[in-house]
Structure formats: structure tokens, C-alpha cells
MDAnalysis code that builds the backbone (N, CA, C; Angstrom):
import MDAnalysis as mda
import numpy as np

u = mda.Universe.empty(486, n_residues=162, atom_resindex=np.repeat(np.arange(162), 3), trajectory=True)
u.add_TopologyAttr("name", ["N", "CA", "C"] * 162)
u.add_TopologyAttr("resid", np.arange(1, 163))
u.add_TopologyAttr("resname", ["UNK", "UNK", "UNK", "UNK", "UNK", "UNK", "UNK", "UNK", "UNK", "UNK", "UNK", "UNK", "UNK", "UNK", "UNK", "UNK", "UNK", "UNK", "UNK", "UNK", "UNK", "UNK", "UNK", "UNK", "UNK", "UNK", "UNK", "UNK", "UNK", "UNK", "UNK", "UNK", "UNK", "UNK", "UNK", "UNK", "UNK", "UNK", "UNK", "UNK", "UNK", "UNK", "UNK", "UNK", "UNK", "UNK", "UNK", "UNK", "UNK", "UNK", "UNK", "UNK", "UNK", "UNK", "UNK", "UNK", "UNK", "UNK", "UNK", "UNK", "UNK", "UNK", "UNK", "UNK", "UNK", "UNK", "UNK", "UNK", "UNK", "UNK", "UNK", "UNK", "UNK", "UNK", "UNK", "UNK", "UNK", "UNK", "UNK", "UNK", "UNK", "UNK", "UNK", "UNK", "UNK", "UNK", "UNK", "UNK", "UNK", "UNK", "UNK", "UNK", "UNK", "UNK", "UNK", "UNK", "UNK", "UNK", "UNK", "UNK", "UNK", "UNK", "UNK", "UNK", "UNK", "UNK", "UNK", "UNK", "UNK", "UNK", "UNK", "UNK", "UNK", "UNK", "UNK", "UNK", "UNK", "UNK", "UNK", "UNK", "UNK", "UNK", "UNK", "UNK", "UNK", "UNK", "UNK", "UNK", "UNK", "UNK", "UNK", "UNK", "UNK", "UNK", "UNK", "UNK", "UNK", "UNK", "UNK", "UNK", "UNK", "UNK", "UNK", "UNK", "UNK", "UNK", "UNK", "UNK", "UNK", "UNK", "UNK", "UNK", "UNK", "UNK", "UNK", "UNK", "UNK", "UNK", "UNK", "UNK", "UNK", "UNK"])
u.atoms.positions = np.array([
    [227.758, 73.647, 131.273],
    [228.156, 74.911, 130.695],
    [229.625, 74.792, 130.305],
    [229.770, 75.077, 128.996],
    [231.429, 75.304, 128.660],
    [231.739, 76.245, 129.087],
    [233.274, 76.131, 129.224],
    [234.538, 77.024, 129.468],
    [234.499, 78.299, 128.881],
    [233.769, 78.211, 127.240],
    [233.638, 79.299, 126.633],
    [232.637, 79.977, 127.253],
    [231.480, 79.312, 127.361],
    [230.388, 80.102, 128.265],
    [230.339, 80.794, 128.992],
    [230.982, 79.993, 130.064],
    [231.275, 80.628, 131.646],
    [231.817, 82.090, 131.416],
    [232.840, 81.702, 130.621],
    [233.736, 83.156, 130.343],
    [233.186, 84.340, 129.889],
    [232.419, 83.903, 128.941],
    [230.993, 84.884, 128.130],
    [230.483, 85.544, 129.288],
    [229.826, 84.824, 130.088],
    [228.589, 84.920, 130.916],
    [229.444, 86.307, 132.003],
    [230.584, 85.754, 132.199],
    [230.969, 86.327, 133.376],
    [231.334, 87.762, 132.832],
    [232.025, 87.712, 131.478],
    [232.192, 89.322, 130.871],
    [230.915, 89.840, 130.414],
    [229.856, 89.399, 130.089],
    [228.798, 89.817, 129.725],
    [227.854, 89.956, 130.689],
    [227.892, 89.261, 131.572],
    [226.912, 89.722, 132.780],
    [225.292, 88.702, 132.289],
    [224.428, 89.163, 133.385],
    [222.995, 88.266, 133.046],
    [222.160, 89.639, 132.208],
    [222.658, 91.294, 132.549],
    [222.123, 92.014, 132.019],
    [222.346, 92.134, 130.476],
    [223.533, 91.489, 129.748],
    [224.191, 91.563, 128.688],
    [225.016, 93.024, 128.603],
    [225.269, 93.426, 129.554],
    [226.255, 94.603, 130.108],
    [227.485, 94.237, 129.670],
    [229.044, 94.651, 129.227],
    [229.918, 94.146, 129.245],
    [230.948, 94.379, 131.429],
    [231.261, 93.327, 131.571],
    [231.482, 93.326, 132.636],
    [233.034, 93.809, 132.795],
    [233.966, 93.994, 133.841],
    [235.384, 94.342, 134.262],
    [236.048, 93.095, 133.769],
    [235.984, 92.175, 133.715],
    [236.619, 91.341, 133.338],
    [235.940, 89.943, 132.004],
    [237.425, 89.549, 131.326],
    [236.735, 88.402, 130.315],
    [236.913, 88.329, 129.229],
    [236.459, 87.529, 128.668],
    [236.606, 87.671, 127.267],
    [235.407, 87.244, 126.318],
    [235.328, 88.304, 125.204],
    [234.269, 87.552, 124.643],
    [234.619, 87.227, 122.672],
    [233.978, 86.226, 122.615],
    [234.666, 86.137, 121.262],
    [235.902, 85.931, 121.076],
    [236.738, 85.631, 122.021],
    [237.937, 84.973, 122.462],
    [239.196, 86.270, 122.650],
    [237.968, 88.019, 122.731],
    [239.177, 88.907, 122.801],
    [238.398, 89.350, 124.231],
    [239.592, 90.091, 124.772],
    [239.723, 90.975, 125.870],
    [238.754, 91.888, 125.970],
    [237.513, 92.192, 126.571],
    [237.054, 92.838, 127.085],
    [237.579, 94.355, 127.973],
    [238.148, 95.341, 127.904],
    [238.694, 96.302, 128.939],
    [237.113, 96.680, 129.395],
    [237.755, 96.894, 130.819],
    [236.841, 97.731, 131.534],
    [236.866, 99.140, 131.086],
    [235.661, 99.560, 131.190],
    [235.616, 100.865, 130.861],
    [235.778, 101.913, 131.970],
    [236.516, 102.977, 131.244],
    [236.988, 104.033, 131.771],
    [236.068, 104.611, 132.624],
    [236.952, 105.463, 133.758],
    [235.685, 106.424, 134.638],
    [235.366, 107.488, 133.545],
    [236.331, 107.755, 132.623],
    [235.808, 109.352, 132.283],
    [234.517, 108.251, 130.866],
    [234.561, 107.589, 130.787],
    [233.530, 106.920, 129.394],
    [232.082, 106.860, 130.430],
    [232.017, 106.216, 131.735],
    [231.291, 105.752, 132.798],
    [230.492, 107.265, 132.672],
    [231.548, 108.429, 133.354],
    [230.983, 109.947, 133.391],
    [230.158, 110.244, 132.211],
    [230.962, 110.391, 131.440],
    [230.553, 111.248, 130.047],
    [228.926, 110.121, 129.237],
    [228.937, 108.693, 129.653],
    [227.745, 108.286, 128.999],
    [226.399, 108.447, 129.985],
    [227.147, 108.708, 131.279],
    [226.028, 109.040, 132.395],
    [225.815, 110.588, 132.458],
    [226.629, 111.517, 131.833],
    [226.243, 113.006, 131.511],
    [225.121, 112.947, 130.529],
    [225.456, 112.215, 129.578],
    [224.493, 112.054, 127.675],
    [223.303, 111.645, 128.316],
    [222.724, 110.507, 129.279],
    [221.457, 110.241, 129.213],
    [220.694, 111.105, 130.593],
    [221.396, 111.512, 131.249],
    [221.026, 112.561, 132.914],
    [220.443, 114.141, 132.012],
    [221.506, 114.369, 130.927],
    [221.307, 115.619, 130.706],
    [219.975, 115.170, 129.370],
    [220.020, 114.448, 128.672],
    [218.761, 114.003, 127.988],
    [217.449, 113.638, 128.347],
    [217.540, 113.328, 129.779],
    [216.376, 113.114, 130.243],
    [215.821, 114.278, 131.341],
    [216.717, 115.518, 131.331],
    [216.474, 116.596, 132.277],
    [216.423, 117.430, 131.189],
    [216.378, 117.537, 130.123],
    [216.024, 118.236, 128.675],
    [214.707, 117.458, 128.194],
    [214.037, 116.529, 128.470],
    [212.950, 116.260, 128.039],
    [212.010, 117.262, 129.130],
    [212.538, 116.556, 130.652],
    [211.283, 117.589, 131.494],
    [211.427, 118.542, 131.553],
    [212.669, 119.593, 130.981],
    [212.480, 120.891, 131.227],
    [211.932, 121.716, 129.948],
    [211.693, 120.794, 129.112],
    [211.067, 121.249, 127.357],
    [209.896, 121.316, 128.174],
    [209.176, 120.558, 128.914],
    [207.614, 121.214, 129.853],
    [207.346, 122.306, 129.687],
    [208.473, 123.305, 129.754],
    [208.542, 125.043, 130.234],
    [209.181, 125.502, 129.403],
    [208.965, 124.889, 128.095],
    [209.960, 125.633, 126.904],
    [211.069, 126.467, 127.725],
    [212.160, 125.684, 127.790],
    [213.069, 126.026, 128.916],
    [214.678, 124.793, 128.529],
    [215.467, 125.400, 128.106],
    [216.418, 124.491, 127.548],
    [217.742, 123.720, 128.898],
    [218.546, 123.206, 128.863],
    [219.581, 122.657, 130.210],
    [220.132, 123.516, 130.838],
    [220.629, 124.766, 129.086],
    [221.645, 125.416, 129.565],
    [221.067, 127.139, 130.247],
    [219.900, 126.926, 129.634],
    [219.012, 128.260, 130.378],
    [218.702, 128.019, 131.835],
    [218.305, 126.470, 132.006],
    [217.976, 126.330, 133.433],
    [219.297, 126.813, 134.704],
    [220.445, 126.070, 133.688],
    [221.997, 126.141, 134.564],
    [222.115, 127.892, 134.651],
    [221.943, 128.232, 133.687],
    [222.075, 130.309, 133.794],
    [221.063, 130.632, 135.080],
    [220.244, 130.472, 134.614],
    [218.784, 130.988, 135.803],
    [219.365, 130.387, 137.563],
    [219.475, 129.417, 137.301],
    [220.004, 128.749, 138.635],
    [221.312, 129.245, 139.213],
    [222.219, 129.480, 138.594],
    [223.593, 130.381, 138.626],
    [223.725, 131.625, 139.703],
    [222.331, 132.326, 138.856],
    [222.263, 133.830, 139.110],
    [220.840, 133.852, 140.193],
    [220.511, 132.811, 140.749],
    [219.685, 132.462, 141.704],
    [220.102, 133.001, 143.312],
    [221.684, 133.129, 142.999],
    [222.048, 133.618, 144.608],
    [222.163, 134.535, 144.529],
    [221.758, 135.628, 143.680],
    [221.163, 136.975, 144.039],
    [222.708, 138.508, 143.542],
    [223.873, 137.451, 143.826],
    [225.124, 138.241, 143.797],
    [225.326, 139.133, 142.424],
    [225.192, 138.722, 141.309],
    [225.270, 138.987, 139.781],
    [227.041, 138.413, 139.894],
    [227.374, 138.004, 138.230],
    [228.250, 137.502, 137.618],
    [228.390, 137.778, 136.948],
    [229.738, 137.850, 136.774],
    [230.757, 138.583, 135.472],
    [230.430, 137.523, 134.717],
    [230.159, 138.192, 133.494],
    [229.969, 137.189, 132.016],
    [231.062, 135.845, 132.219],
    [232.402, 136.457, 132.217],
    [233.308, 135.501, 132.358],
    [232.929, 134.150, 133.109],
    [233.177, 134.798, 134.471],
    [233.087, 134.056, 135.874],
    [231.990, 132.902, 135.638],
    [230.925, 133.487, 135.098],
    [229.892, 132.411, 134.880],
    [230.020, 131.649, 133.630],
    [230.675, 131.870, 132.300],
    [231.001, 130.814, 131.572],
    [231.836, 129.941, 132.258],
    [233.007, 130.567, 133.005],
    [233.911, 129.431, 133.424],
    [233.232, 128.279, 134.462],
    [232.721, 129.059, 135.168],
    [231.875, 128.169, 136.085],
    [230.321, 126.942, 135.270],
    [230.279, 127.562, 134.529],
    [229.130, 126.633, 133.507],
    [229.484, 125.795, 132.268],
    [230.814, 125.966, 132.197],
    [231.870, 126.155, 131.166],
    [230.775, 125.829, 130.418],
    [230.379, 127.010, 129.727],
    [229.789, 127.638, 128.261],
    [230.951, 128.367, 127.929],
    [230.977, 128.002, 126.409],
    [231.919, 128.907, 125.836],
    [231.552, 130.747, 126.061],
    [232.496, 131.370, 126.287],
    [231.706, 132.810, 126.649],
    [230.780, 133.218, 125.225],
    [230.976, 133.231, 124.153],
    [229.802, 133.645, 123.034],
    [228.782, 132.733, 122.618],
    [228.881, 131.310, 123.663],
    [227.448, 131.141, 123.559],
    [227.065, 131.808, 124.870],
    [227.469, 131.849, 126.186],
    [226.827, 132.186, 127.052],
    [226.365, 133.398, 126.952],
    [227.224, 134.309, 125.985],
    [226.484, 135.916, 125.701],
    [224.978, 135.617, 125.041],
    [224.944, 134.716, 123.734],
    [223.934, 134.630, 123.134],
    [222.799, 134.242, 123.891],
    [223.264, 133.244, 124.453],
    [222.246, 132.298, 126.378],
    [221.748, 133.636, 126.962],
    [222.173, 134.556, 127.656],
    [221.952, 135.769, 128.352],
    [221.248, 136.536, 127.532],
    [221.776, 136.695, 126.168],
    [220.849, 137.914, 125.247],
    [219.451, 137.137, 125.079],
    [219.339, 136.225, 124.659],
    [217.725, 135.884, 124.702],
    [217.307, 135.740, 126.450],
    [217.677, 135.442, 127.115],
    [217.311, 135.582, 128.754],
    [217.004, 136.790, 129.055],
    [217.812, 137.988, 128.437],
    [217.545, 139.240, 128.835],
    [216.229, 139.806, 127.598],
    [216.378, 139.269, 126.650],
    [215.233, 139.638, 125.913],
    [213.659, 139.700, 125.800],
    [213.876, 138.140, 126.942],
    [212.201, 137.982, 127.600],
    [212.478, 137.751, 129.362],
    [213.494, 139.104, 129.676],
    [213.320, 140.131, 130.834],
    [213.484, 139.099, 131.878],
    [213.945, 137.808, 131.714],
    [214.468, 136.977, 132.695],
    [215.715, 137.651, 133.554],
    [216.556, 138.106, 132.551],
    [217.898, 138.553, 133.330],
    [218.563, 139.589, 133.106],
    [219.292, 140.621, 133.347],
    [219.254, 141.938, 132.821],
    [221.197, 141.784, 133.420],
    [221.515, 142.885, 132.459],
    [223.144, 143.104, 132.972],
    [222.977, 144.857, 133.489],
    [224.230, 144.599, 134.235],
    [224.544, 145.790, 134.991],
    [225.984, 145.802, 135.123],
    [226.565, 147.207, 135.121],
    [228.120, 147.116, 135.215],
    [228.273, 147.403, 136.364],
    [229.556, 146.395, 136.640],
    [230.387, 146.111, 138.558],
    [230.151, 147.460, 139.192],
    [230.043, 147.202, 140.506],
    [230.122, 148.403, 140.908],
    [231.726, 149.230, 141.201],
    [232.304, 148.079, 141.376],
    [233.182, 148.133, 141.733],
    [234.177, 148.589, 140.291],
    [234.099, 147.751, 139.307],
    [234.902, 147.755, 138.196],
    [234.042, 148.080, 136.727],
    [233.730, 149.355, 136.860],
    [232.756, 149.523, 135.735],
    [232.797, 149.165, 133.856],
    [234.080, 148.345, 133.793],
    [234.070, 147.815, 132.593],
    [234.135, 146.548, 132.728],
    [233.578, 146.054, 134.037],
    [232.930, 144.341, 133.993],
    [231.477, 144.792, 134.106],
    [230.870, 144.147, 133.194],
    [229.606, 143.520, 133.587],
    [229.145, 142.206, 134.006],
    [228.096, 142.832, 134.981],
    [227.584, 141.265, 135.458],
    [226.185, 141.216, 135.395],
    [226.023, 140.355, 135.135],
    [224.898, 139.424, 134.794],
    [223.485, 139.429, 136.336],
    [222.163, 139.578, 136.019],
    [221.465, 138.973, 137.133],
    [220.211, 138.813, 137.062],
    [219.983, 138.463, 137.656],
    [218.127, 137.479, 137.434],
    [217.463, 138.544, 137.730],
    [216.266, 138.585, 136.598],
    [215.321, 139.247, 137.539],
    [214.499, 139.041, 137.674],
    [213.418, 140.058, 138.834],
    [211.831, 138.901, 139.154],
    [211.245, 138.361, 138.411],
    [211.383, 138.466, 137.020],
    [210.746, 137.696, 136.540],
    [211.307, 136.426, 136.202],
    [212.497, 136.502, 135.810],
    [213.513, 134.989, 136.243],
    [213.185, 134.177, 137.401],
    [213.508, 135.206, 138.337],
    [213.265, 134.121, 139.601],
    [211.922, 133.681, 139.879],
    [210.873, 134.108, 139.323],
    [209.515, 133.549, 139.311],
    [209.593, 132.616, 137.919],
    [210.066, 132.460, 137.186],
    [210.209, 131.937, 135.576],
    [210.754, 130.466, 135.698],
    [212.019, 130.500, 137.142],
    [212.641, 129.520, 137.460],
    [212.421, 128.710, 138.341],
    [211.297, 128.576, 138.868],
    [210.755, 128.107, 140.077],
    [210.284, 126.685, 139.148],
    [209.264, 126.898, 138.191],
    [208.664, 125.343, 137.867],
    [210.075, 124.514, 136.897],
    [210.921, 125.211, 136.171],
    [211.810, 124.076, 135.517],
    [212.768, 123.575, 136.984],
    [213.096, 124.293, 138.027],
    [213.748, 124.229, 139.401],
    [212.738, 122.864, 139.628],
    [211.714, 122.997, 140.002],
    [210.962, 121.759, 140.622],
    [210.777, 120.824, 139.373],
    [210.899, 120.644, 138.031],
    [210.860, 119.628, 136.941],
    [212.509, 118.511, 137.397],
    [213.076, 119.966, 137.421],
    [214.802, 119.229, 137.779],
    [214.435, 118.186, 139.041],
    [214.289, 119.433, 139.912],
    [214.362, 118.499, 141.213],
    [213.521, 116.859, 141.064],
    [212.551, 116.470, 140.612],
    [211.550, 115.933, 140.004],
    [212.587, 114.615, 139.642],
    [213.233, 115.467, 138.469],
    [214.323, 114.297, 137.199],
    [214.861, 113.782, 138.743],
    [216.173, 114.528, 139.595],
    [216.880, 114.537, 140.202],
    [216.051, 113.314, 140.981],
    [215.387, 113.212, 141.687],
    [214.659, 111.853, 142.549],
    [214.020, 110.875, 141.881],
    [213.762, 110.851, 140.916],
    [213.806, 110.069, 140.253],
    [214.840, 109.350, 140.011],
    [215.693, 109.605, 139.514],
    [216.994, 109.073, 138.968],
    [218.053, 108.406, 140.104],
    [217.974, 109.485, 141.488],
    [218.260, 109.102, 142.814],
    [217.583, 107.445, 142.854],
    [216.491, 107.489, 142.870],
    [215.777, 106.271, 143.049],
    [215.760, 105.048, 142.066],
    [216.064, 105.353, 141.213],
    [216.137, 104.004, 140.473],
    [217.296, 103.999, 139.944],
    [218.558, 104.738, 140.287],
    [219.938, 103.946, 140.470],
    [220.201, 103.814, 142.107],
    [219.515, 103.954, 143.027],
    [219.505, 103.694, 144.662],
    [220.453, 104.296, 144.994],
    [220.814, 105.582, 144.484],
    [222.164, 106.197, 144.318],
    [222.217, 106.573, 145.959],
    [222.801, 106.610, 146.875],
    [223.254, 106.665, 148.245],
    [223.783, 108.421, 148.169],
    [223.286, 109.099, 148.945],
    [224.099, 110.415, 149.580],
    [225.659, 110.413, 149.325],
    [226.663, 109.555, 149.910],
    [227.604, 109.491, 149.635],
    [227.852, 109.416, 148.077],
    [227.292, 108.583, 147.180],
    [228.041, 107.903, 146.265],
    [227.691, 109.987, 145.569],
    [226.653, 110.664, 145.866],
    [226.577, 111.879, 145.042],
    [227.455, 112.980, 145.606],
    [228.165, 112.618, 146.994],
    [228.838, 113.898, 147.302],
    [230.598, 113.256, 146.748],
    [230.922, 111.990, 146.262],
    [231.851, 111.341, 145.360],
    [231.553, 112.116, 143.610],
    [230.310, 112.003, 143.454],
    [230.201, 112.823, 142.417],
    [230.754, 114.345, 142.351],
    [230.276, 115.036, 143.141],
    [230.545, 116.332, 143.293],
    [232.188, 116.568, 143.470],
    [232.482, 115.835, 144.294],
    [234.138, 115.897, 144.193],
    [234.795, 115.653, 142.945],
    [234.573, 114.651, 142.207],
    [234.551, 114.622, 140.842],
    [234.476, 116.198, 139.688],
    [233.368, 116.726, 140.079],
    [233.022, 117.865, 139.538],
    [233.803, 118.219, 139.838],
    [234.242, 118.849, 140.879],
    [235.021, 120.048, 141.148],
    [236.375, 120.147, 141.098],
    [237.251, 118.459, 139.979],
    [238.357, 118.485, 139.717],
    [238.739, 119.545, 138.531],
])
């Protein structure tokens, strides 16, 4: 094996992956970024949890609303874009068809009657039960064939919550 090879082999990997180190074609290889690592492992997680939740004519960002308003509290329009970061006028538009086929209904604060908040209703929370178990479904799956470890997902979550 040549010198050139070796070098190939070792930046390219046996998967033809580009590897942390090497060179190929006689240039520098960089390792790739965590946020490139994140963002291409968001594109195919959220593409393949949008195929099983099309099952239930049921879209990512409807599932993330329904699931949101699952703990029963209701949410200020705001509070829950920021937290879903949906822009707030799509998340209004997200909610107006949710509330249109009686998934989720608004009500003003009790407390502050020119907030409204947002909340599931029985028929949501019965609506959300099979795309909930499609997710969960994706979710072990995906657990399992990256052998993803407990830890390496509560490293994720910390991540999130920068």
C-alpha cells in the first residue's frame, strides 16, 4: 500500500465517510463541525419521524404542538413558539388549523386576560396518542441502530437546552 493510500484510507475511512484527520487528493480534510454533525443529524431524525407520522396525516410540527400542550397547563402563544421555536405566525397558523379540527382550543389567562393560552383538547389528547407511539416507535429504532447509550442522549439534551 502507498503512502498516498494509507493517507486516503485513513481520511476516508473503510465506510468511505470522510474521517478527523488526512488528506485526500493531496488537500486537508477538516473535521466536521458539531453544529454540521447536529444540524445533518436534525435533517434525517426529523425526515424519518415525518415519514411515520404522515401514518396519521399528522405533520413534526403538529406532533411537537400536541405534545407541548400534553401537560395539561395551557401556553401563552408566545411561551410556546419560543419553546418550539416556531416563528409565532406560523405557530398561530399551526394552532388555527389544530383548533379547527377541535384538537386544541384557546382560552384567555386567568390571570392576565390579554394573554391567551393555548390547550389540548380531548380530542387532541386522544388524536395524539397514535403519532406519540409512531414517534416513540422512530425514537427506538434509531436508539438501536446508532447503539445510542442513555448517556450519549442526556449529552444531547444538554445540547438542546443551550
Amino acid at each position: 500500500m502507498s503512502a498516498d493510500s494509507a493517507t486516503r484510507e485513513d481520511a476516508v475511512g473503510r465506510e468511505g465517510t470522510v474521517g478527523r484527520e488526512g488528506a485526500v487528493g493531496g488537500e486537508a480534510v477538516p473535521a466536521p463541525l458539531l453544529v454540521e454533525l447536529v444540524a445533518l443529524a436534525h435533517r434525517r431524525l426529523t425526515t424519518g419521524l415525518a415519514a411515520a407520522l404522515a401514518e396519521e396525516d399528522c405533520t413534526v410540527d403538529q406532533w411537537r404542538v400536541l405534545r407541548a400542550l400534553a401537560d395539561g397547563r395551557g401556553h401563552p402563544m408566545g411561551e410556546l413558539a419560543q419553546s418550539l421555536l416556531i416563528p409565532q405566525a406560523s405557530l398561530s397558523r399551526l394552532v388555527d388549523s389544530l383548533a379547527d379540527t377541535g384538537q386544541v382550543y384557546r382560552r384567555h389567562d386567568e390571570h392576565d386576560r390579554r394573554r391567551i393560552t393555548a390547550h389540548l383538547s380531548r380530542t387532541g389528547r386522544t388524536r395524539l396518542a397514535r403519532p406519540d407511539a409512531l414517534a416513540a416507535a422512530h425514537d427506538s429504532a434509531v436508539r438501536a441502530a446508532c447503539d445510542l447509550p442513555d448517556p450519549a442522549a442526556g449529552s444531547l439534551a444538554r445540547l438542546a437546552a443551550l
